[in-house]
C-alpha atoms as one frame of an Amber mdcrd trajectory, in Angstrom:
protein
   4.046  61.660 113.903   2.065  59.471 111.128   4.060  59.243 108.376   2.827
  55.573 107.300  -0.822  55.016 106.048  -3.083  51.858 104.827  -5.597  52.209
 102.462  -6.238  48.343 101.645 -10.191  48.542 100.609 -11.229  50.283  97.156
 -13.073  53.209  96.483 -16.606  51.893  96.707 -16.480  51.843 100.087 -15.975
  54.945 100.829 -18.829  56.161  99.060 -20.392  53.407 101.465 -19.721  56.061
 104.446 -20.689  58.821 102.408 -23.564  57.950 100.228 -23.767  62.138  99.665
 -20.362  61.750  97.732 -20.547  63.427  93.949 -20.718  59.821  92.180 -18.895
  61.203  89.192 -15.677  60.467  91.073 -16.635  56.715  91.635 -13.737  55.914
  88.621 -11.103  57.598  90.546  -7.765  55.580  90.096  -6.297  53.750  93.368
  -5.312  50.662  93.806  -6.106  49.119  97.228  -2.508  49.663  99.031  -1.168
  47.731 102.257   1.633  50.830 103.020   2.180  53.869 101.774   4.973  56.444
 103.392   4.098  60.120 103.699   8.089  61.315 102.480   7.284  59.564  98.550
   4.183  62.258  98.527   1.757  59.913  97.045  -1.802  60.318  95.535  -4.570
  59.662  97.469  -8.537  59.633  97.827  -9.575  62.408  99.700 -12.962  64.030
 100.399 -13.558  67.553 100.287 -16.697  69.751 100.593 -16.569  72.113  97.799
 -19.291  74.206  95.493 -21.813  72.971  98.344 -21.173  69.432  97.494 -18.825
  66.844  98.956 -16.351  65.232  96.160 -13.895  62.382  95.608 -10.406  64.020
  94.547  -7.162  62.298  94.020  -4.286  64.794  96.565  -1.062  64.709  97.207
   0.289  64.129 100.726   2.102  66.572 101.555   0.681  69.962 101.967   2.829
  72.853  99.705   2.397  76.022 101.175   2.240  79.434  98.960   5.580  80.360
 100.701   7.572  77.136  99.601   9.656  78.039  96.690   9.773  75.043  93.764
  13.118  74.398  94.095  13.199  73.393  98.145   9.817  71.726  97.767  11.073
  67.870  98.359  12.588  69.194 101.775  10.089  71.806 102.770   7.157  69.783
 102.389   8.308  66.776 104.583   7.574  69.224 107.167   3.599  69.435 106.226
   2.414  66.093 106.207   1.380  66.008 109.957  -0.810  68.653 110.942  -0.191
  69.336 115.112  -3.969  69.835 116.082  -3.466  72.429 118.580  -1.795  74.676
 115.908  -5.103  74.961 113.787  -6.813  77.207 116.821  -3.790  77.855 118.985
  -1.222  79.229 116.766  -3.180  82.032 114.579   0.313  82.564 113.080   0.507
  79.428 111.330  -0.226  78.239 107.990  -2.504  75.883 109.408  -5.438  78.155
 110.798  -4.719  80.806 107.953  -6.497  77.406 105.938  -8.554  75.975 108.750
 -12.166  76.026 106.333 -10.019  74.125 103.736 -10.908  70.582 105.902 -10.763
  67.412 103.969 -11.628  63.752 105.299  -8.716  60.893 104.600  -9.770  56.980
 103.945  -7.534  55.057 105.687  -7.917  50.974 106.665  -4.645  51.776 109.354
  -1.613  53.541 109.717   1.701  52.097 111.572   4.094  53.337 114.219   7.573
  52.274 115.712   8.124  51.292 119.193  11.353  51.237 120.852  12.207  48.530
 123.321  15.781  49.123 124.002  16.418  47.212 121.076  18.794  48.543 117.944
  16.012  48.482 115.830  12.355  50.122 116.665   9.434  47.161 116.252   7.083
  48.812 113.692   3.242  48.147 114.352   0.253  48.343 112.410  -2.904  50.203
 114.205  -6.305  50.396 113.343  -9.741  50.256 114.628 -11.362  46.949 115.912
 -15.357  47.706 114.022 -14.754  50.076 111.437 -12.667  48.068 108.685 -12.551
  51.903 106.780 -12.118  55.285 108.460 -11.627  58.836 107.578  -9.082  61.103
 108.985  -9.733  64.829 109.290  -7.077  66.800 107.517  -6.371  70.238 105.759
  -5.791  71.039 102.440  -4.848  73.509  99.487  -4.449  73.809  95.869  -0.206
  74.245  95.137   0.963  76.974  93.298   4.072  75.174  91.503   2.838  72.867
  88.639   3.404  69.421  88.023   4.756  67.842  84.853   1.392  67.946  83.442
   0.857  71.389  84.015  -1.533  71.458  86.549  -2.236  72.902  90.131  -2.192
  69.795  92.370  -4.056  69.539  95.486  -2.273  68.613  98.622  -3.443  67.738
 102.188  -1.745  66.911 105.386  -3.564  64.796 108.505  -4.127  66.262 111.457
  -2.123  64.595 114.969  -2.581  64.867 118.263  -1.354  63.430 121.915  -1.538
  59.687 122.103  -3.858  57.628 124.042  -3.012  55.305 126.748  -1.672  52.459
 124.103  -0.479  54.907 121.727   1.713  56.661 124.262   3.294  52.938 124.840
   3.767  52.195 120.624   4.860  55.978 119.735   7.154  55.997 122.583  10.340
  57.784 121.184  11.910  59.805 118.366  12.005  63.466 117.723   7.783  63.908
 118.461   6.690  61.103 120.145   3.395  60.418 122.311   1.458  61.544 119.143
  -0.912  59.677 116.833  -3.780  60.565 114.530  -6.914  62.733 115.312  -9.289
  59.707 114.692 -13.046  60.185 115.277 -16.400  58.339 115.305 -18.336  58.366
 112.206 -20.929  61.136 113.677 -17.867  63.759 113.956 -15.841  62.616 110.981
 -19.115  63.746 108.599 -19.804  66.959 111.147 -15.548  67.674 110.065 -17.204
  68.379 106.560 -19.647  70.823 107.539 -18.550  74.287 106.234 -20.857  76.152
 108.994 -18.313  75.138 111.881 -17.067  77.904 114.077 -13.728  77.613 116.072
 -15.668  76.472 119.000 -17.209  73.812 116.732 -13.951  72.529 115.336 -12.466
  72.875 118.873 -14.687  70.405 120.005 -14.138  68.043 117.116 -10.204  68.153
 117.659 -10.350  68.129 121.068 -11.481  64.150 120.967  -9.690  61.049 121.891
 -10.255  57.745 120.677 -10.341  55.405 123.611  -7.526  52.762 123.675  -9.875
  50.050 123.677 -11.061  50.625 120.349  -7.722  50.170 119.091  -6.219  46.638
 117.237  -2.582  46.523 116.933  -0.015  43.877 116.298   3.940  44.114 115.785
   4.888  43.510 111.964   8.172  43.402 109.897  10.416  46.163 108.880   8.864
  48.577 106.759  12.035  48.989 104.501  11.559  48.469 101.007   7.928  47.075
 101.273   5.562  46.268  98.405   2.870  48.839  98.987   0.508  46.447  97.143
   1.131  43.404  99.481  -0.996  42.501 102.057   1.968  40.443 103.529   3.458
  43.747 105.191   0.253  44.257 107.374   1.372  40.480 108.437   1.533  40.095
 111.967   4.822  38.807 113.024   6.670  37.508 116.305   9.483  38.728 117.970
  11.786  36.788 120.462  11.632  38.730 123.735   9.207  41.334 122.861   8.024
  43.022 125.856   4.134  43.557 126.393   2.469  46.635 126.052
């Protein structure tokens, strides 16, 4: 599962992939952030296409679901930040194709994983792609139905996953759902996510894409505990005695 995401450029440049964007959003507030965890349900840029337009909002991740009850929702949402990708067509039962049209494109600059060599600890490593400094991965979201403090109806979104790669399958190689990493896509599909005129067969093909292994970068870093989110020092790569290759 992805529970660990990089954002480390600013907001310009995501208008820079989507010159289309609604500009009013250009003053959305994010700082650029190094590592962010999925369980503290943090804002983020995402893009949505809505009233025939695409737009910059601020989400949380963390997807709450009309059934979730205000009380539970710390616990019940750490189960909707990772979307499983053959749900959205495959499961027509699930929350996730009930809101299948609600698609939503995340900025991201990496994400991380753990590996497990045998070792007490799992290595954590940071991924991302080798030419594309800023991506966008395809999610879902919704509007919640409990309030914040401020009164309001936040949105919420959740990424979609899907089985690993070849060096994915080797990083993500334990744990209760391993072998799984993000639905990433070239820029032609991560635009085409956006387009409300998809059918099922459209947005099977779109999901049904792998990124190849060899446009991958990854390095082993430190231990994610207790990380500035701000620093660029946790992206740092760093070397361990005895590490065995990929």
């Amino acid at each position: 599962m992805c529970y660990h995401l990089s954002f480390s450029s600013d907001i310009a440049s995501i208008y820079e992939l989507l010159p289309d964007l609604d500009t009013t959003s250009l003053d959305i507030p994010f700082h650029p952030t190094y590592h962010m965890v999925g369980q503290a349900y943090p804002k983020w840029p995402v893009v949505t296409s809505e009233g025939g337009r695409l737009q910059l909002k601020q989400f949380e991740w963390g997807v709450i679901a009309p059934y979730m009850k205000a009380e539970n929702l710390r616990k019940e949402r750490n189960w909707m930040l990772n979307i499983r990708s053959e749900r959205v067509l495959g499961d027509r039962n699930s929350y996730w194709h009930r809101i299948r049209q609600n698609r939503c494109l995340v900025p991201a600059t990496g994400f991380y994983e753990f590996r497990d060599v045998g070792w007490k600890k799992k290595v954590p490593y940071y991924i991302r792609l080798k030419h594309r400094p800023v991506f966008l991965l395809p999610g879902l979201f919704n509007y919640s139905h409990v309030p914040n403090v401020h009164g309001e109806l936040p949105g919420t979104f959740a990424i979609l996953i899907r089985n690993a790669n070849e060096v994915m399958r080797k990083i993500h190689n334990s744990g209760d759902n391993p072998f799984r990493m993000p639905l990433m896509l070239p820029p032609e599909l991560e635009k085409e996510w956006l387009n409300p005129a998809l059918t099922d067969l459209d947005l099977q093909r779109i999901i049904s894409y792998e990124m190849p292994p060899d446009a991958l970068e990854y390095w082993p870093v430190k231990s994610l505990y207790r990380t500035d989110p701000y620093s660029e020092a946790v992206m740092a790569p760093e070397m361990y005695e005895g590490l065995p290759a990929l």
